[in-house]
C-alpha positions, 0 to 999 in steps of 0.5 A: 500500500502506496503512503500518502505524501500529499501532506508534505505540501500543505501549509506547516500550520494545517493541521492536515501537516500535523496530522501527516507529521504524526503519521510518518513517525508512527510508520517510520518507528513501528518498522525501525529497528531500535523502535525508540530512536531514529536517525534524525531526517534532516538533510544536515546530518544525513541520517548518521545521528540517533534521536529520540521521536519527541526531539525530532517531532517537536523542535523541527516543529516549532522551528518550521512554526517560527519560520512561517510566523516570522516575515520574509528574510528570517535566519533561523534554524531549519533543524535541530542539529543546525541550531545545536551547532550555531548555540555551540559556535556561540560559546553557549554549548554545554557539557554531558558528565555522568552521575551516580544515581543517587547523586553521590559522585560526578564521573569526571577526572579521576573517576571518569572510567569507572564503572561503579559509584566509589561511594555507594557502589551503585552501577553508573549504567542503565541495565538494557536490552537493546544490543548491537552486533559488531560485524567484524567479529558478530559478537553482540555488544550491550550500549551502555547508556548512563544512567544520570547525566549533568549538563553543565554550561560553563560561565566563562564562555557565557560571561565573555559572550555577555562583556564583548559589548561595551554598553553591558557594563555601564548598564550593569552599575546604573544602579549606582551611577544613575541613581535619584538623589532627589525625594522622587523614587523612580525604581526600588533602588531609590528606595532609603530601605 
């Protein structure tokens, strides 16, 4: 039975579009063969990077929902992964360290490599079914996937990105420098309390 592609040229808004959005997914991840992450369909990526159906339905999404909103000329993002690289070009990416589940330890540094929590022993990995099989070898791989992981974005960055304009300085003390001496409060600063 042929799949119905006429969706594809409706406007992104109709619901004729969403309803077709939810209908691929639904087709694409019944015959995937992880059934819970797909290669993402963007034409950036070309196929190589793994992501999740929520991701890949509701960023792309509201990503294409901007773009129609917005007037002609816009430069958003088309995708996912196309605005994941401008964020990392910015500085403002972050950084993926595994935890212990019970938040005992991060797995950085000296513990990086290891494999069980040194203050509880809990295992860092999430037990999983889904294996892989090596094709050299056909021995059967387990992903590891851990079981906590922290995001961390790093200040220094972010706080250089904040100070390369020379106006966020002066707005950042106007507290102090324009600040009433006069019985007229405008703003709670002014305020004697």
């Amino acid at each position: 039975m042929p799949i119905d592609k006429s969706w594809m040229q409706k406007s992104r808004v109709s619901s004729e579009y969403h309803k077709g959005v939810l209908e691929f997914l639904d087709f694409a991840f019944s015959n995937a063969p992880g059934k819970e992450m797909l290669p993402c369909p963007c034409i950036r990526c070309n196929n190589c990077l793994m992501q999740k159906r929520e991701i890949i339905k509701s960023f792309t999404m509201l990503l294409e929902l901007l773009k129609e909103a917005f007037p002609e000329g816009e430069t958003l993002p088309s995708n996912y992964y196309e605005a994941k690289k401008i964020l990392h070009d910015l500085g403002l990416h972050y950084i993926k360290i595994d935890a212990c589940p019970s938040n005992c330890m991060l797995y950085s540094k000296e513990h990086a490599n290891a494999n069980e929590c040194v203050v509880c022993d809990v295992s860092r990995w999430e037990s999983s079914d889904d294996h892989s099989t090596d094709e050299f070898t056909n021995s059967v791989k387990k992903k590891k996937i851990p079981a906590k992981v922290l995001r961390y974005f790093p200040l220094k960055p972010r706080l250089q990105r904040l100070y390369m304009s020379s106006k966020t300085p002066s707005h950042m003390k106007w507290h102090v420098d324009g600040r009433m001496e006069r019985e007229m409060m405008r703003h709670p600063v002014d305020s004697l309390a």
